[in-house]
N, C-alpha and C positions, 0 to 999 in steps of 0.2 A: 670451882671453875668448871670442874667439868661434868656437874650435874645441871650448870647453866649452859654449856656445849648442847647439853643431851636432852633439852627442854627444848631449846630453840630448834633441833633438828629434829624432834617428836610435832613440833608446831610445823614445822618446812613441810612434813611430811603428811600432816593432814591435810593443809591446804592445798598440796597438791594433788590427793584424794580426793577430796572435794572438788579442786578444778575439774578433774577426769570426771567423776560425775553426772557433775551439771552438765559439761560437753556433751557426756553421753545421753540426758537425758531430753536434749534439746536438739532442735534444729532449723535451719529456716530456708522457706521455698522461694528465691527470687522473683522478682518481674515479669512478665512471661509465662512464667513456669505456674505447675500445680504439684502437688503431692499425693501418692496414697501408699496406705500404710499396709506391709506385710506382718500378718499377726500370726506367731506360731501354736497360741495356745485357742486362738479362734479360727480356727480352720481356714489361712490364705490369706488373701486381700480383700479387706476390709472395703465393704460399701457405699463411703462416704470420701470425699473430693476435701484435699486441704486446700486451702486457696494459700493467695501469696502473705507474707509474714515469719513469725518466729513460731515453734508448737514443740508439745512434750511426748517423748517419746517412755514407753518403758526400756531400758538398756538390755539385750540380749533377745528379748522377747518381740519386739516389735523394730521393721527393718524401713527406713521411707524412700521410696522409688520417685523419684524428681524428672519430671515429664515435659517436656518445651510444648508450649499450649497452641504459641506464636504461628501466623500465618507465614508459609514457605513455600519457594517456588519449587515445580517439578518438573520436567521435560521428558517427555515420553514418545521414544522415536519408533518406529514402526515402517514395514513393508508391506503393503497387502495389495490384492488384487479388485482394478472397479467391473461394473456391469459388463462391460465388452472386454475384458480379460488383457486389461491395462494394467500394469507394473506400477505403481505409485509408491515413491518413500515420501513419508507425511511425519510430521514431527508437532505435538502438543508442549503447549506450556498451560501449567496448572499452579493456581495458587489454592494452597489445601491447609486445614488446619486440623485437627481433632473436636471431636465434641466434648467435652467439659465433664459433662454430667454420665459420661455411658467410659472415663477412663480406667477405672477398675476392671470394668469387663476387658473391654480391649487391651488392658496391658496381662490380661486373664488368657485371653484367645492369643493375642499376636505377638506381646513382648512389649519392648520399648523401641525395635527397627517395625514395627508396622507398616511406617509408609511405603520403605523397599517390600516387605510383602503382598502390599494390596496394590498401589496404584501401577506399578508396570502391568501386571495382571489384567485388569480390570481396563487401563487404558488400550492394552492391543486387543481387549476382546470385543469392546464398543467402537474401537474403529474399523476392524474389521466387517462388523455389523453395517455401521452405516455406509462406510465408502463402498461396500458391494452394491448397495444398490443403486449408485449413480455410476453414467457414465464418463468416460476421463475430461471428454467436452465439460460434461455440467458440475462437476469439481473445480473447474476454473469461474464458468459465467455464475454456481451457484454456493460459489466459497460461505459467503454470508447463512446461508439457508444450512450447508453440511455444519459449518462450526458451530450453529446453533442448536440441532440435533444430536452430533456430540455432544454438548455439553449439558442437557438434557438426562442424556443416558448415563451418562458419568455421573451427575451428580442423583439418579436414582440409583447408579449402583454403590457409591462411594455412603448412602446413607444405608445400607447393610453392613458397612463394616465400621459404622460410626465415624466416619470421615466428612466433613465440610469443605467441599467447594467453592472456594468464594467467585474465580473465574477461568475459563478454557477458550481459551485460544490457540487458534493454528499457524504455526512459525513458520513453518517449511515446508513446501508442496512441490516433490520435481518427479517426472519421468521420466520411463526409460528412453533410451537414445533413440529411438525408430521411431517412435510416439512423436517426438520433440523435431524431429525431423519432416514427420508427415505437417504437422503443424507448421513449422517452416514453407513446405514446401503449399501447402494451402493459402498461406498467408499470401503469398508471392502469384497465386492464382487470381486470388480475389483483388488485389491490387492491379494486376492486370487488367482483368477483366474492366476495375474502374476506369481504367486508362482508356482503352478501348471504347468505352460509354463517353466519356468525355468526348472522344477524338469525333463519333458519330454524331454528339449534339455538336461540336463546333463544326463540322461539315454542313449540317442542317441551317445553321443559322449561317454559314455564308453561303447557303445555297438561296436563301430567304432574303439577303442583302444584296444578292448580287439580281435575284428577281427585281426586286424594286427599284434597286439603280436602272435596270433594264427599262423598265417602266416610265423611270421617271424622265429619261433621257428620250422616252417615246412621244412621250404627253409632249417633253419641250420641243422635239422636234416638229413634231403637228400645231402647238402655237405659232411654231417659230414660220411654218406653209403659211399660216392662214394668214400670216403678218403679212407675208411678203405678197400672197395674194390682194389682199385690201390696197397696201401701201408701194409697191413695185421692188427695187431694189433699196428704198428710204433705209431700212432697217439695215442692210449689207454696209450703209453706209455710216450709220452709227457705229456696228458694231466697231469698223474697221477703225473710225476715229477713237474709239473706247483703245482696240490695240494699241493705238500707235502712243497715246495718253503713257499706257503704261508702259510701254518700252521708253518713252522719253524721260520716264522717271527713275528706271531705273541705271538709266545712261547717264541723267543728269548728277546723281548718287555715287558714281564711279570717282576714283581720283586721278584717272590717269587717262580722262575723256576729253579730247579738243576737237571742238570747231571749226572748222575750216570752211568760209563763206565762198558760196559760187561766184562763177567772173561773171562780166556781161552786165548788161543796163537795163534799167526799165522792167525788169523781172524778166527778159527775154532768156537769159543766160543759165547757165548750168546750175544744181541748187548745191548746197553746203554740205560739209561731208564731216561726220563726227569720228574720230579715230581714238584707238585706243595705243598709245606709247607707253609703251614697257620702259621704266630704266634700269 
């Protein structure tokens, strides 16, 4: 019995030998991710890129450094000065990966925090660069033009240190308080000023309307001479029957309008009187 004790715990004990092993002799790089291998008996980190999978390691000799390959966002905030000695905080967002094929080196040179080593660096050096040479006016009307510049210089610097840019963009653009106030206070000019423009064109055009009313009531009054000239007082007579037309209509329109017939015969007598009764 207890040489069959001592078999089965000699077997327990391989197997877990053997498990330790295999573990050590294996490993696997997920999704995302890449591998490269530090070798002690070949001087460092080895030249060649695992890609994603299961792979074999020697146990003690050989160490694997597992690398997120994956595209990541970065924001890279910054204060610097433009062409006219304007205060701007400007703030990037970058989406950056690694290049693939150049990670050996780079985990050689920079580690496996690289991205904290390069791109704060590199991002306040090329915005510094380009925001100097606009002024704080053309940071605004020429946002499109600077982001695209930046991103330009960023992604020729960021390919010195084996880093891929996929895209840069500018999140956050403010200035200092005097700046923001002059601009305030400009705004509030130039709106004026339209105002003003306005007020002078609509004087204009009833200076324009009131000429031609002028006019036209010139013209009528001089038809209205030569009428009377041809015809005597004929026209004085129309017009006045035209009056009376409409004042009879809109008396007859009234509800509260009564009639009241003149006395007398024969038409000799006093003529009718239309009253208006309130009740």
């Amino acid at each position: 019995m207890d040489k069959i004790l001592s078999r089965i715990s000699t077997a327990a004990g391989a197997l877990a030998a053997g498990a330790f092993t295999v573990n050590s002799c294996i490993y696997n790089v997920d999704g995302g991710e890449r591998a490269v291998l530090f070798d002690t008996l070949r001087g460092g980190i080895l030249p060649d890129v695992r890609d994603e999978g299961t792979h074999f390691i020697i146990p003690v000799v050989q160490r694997p450094i597992i690398i997120d390959v994956r595209t990541k966002p970065r924001e890279i905030p910054s204060v610097t000065g433009t062409k006219d000695l304007q205060m701007v905080n400007i703030k990037l967002r970058v989406l950056w990966r690694p290049v693939i094929e150049k990670l050996p080196q780079l985990y050689r040179e920079l580690g496996t925090d690289f991205d904290e080593r390069v791109l704060p660096s590199i991002g306040n050096e090329v915005l510094k660069s380009v925001v100097a040479q606009y002024n704080a006016e053309e940071l605004l009307s020429k946002r499109a033009e600077v982001s695209a510049r930046i991103k330009q210089e960023l992604i020729k610097r960021g390919a010195h240190f084996h880093l891929t840019l996929d895209d840069v963009a500018i999140t956050h653009l403010t200035f200092g308080h005097e700046f923001m106030k002059a601009i305030e206070q400009k705004q509030v000019a130039f709106q004026e000023a339209e105002r003003q423009q306005y007020v002078v064109l609509k004087a204009e055009q009833e200076r324009i309307a009131s000429v031609t009313r002028a006019e036209g009531e010139a013209e009528a009054a001089t038809i209205i001479t030569k009428a009377m000239e041809k015809t005597g007082n004929a026209i004085v007579e129309v017009r006045r029957i035209d009056a009376a037309k409409e004042i009879a209509k809109k008396l007859a329109n009234g509800r509260n309008i009564t009639y009241l017939p003149g006395g007398g015969s024969g038409g000799a007598g006093s003529p009718g009187l239309l009253l208006n009764i309130d009740k």
